[in-house]
C-alpha positions as YAML, in Angstrom:
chain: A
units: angstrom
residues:
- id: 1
  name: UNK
  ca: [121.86, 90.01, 147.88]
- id: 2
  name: UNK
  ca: [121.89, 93.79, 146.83]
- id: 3
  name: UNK
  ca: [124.38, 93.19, 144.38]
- id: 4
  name: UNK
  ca: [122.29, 90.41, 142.64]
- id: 5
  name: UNK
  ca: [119.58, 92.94, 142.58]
- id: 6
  name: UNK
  ca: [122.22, 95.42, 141.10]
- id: 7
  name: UNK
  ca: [123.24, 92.72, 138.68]
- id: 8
  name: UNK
  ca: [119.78, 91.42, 137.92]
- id: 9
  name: UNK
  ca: [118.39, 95.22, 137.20]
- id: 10
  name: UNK
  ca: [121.39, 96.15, 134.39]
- id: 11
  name: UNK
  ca: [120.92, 92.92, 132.35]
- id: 12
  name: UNK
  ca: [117.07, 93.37, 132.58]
- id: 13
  name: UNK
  ca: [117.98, 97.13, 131.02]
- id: 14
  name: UNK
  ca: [120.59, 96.03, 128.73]
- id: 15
  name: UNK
  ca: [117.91, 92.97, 127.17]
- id: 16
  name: UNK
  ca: [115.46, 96.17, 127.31]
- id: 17
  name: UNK
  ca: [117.86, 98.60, 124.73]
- id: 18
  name: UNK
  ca: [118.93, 95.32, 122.43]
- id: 19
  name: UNK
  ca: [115.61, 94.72, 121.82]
- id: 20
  name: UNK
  ca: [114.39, 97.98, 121.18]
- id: 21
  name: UNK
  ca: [117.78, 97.99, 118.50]
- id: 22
  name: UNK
  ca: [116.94, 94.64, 117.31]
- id: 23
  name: UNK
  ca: [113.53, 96.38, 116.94]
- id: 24
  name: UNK
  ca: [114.67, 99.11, 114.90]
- id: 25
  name: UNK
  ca: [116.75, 97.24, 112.60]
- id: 26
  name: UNK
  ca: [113.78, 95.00, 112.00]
- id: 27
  name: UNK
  ca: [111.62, 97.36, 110.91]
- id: 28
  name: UNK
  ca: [113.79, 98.92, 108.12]
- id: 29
  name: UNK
  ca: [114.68, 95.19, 106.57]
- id: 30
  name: UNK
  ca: [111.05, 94.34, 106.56]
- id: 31
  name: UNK
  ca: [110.15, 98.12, 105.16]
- id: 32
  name: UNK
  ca: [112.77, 97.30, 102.48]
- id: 33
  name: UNK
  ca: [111.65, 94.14, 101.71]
- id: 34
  name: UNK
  ca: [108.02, 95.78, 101.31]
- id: 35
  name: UNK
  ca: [109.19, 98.67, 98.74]
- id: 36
  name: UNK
  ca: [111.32, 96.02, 96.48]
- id: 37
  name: UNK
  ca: [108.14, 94.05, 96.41]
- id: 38
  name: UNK
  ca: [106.09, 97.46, 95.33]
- id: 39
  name: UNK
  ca: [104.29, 97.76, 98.30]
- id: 40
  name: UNK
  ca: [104.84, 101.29, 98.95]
- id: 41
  name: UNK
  ca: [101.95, 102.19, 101.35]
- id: 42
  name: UNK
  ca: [102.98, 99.08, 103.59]
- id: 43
  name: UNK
  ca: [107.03, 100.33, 103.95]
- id: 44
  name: UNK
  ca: [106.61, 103.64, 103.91]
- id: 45
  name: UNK
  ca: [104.37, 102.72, 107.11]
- id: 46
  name: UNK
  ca: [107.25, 101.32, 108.41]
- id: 47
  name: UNK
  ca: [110.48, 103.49, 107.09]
- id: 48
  name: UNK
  ca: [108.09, 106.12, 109.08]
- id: 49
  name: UNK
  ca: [108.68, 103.98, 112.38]
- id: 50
  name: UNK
  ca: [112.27, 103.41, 112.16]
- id: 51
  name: UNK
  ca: [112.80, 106.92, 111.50]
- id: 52
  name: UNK
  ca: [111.00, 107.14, 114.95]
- id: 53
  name: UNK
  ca: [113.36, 104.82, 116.51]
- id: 54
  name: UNK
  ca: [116.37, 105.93, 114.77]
- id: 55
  name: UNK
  ca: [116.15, 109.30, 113.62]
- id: 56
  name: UNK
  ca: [119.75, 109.14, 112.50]
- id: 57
  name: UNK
  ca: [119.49, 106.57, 110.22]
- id: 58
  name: UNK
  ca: [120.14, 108.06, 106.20]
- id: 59
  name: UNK
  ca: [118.83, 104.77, 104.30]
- id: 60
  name: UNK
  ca: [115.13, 105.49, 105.64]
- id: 61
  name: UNK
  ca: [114.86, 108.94, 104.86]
- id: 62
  name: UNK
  ca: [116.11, 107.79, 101.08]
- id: 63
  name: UNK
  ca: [113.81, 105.19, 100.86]
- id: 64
  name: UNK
  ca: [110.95, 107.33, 101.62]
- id: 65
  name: UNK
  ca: [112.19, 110.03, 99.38]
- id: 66
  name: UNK
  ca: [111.45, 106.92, 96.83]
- id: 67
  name: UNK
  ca: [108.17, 106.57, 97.47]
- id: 68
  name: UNK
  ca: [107.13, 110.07, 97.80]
- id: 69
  name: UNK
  ca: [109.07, 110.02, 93.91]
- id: 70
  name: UNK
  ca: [106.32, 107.48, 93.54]
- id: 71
  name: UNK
  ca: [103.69, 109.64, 94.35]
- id: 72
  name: UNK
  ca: [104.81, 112.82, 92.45]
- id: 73
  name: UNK
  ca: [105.05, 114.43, 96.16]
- id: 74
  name: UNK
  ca: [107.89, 116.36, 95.22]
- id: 75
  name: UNK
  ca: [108.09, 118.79, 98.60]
- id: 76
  name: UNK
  ca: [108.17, 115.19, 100.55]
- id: 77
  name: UNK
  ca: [110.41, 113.96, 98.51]
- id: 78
  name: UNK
  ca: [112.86, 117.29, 98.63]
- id: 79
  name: UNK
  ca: [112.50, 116.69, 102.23]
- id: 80
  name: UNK
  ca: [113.68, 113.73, 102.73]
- id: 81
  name: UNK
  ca: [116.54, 113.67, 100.12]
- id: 82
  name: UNK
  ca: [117.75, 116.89, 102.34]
- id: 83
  name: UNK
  ca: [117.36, 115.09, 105.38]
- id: 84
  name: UNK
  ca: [119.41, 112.04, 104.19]
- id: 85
  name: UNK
  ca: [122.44, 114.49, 102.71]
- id: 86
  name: UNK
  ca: [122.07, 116.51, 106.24]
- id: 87
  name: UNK
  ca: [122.93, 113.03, 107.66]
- id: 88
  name: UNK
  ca: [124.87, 111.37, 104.95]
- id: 89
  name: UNK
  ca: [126.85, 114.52, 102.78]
- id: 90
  name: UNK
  ca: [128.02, 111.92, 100.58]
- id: 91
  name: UNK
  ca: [125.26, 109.94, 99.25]
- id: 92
  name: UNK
  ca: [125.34, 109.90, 95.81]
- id: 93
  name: UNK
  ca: [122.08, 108.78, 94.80]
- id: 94
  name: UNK
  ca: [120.04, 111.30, 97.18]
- id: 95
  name: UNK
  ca: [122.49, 114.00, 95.61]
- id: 96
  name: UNK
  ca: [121.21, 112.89, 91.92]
- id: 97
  name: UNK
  ca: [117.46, 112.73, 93.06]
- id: 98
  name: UNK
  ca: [117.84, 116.64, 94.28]
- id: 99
  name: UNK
  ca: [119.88, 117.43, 91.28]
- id: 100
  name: UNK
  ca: [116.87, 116.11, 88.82]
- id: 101
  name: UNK
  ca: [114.26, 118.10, 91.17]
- id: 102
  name: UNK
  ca: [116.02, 121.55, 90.97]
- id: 103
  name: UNK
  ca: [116.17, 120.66, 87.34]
- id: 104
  name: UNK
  ca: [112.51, 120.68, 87.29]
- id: 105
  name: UNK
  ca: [112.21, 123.60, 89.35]
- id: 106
  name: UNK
  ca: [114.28, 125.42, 86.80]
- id: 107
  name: UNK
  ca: [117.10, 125.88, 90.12]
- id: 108
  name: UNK
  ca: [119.94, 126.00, 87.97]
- id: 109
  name: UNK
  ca: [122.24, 127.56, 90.21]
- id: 110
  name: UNK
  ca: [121.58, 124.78, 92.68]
- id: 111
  name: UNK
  ca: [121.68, 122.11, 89.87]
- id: 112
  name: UNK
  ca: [125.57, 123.80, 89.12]
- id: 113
  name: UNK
  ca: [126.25, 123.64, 93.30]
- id: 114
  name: UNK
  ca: [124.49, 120.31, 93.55]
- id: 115
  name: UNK
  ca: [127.28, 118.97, 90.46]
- id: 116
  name: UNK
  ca: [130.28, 120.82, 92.41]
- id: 117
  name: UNK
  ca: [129.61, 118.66, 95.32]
- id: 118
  name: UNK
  ca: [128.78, 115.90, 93.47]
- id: 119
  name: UNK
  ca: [131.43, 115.64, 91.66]
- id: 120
  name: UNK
  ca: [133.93, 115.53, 94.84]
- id: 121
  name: UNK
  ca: [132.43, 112.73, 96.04]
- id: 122
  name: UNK
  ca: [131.14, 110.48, 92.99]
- id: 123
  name: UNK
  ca: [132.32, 107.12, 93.02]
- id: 124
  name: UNK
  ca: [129.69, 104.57, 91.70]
- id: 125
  name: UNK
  ca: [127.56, 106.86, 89.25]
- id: 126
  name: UNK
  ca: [129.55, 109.69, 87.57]
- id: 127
  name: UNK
  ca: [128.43, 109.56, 84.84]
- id: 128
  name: UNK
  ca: [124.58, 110.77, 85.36]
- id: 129
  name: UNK
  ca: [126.30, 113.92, 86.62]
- id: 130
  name: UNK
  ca: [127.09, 114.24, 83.26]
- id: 131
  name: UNK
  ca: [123.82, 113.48, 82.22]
- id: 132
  name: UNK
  ca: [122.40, 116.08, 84.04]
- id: 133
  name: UNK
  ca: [124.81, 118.85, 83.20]
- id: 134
  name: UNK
  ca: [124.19, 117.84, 79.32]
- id: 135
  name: UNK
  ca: [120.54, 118.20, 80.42]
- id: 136
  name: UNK
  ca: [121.17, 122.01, 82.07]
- id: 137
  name: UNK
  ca: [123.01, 123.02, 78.96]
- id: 138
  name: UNK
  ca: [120.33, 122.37, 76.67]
- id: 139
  name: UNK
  ca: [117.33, 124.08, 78.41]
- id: 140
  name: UNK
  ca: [119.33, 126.91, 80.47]
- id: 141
  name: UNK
  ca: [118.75, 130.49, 78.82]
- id: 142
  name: UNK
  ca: [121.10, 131.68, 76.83]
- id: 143
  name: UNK
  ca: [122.88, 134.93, 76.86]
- id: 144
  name: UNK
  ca: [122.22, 136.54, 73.85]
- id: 145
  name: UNK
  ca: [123.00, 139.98, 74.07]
...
């Protein structure tokens, strides 16, 4: 009897954590669903609560660094782009979205480390690196002395 208890108690713990993932995954589909359809008040809502039940997960904090684009909230926006290349060093696009707000900020030296790093791991868009570059070379100071 005590081991049907046993038994009884894990699967009602396991259904507990499957749902709560099943939860989580659920939120960032419908979230993404939201922002394709232009609804950015509605997903960002909801790329907010996934981040609360998964913290970990890259593809929110880029989404919301989309919508904060949106809004011309640039410190939101550097903040989440950071937050998604803390947890994904390799994501191109978030690497481009920095690289176009240090531009802005007139950060070339993080622009030139930003294009270093970039270009180690580039694979699907390359060629805005260049883009950007061809952008820093025609409003960086020149050295004219």
């Amino acid at each position: 009897m005590i081991k049907k208890i046993q038994i009884l108690f894990l699967l009602l713990i396991f259904s507990t954590l499957s749902k709560e993932t099943l939860a989580s995954e659920n939120f960032f589909l419908i979230a993404k669903k939201k922002y394709e359809e232009k609804k950015y008040d509605e997903s960002k809502f909801l790329f907010q609560r996934n981040v609360v039940f998964n913290p970990k997960d890259p593809k929110s904090y880029l989404y919301l660094a989309k919508i904060y684009n949106n809004e011309d909230n640039v410190d939101e926006e550097e903040k989440n782009l950071n937050t998604t290349l803390l947890l994904e060093p390799d994501n191109e696009e978030a690497m481009l979205m920095l690289m176009e707000i240090s531009l802005k900020k007139s950060n070339y030296i993080k622009v030139k480390n930003l294009s270093k790093n970039f270009e180690k791991i580039c694979k699907k868009l390359c060629t805005k690196n260049n883009d950007i570059l061809e952008k820093l070379k025609n409003i960086e100071p020149k050295n004219e002395s």
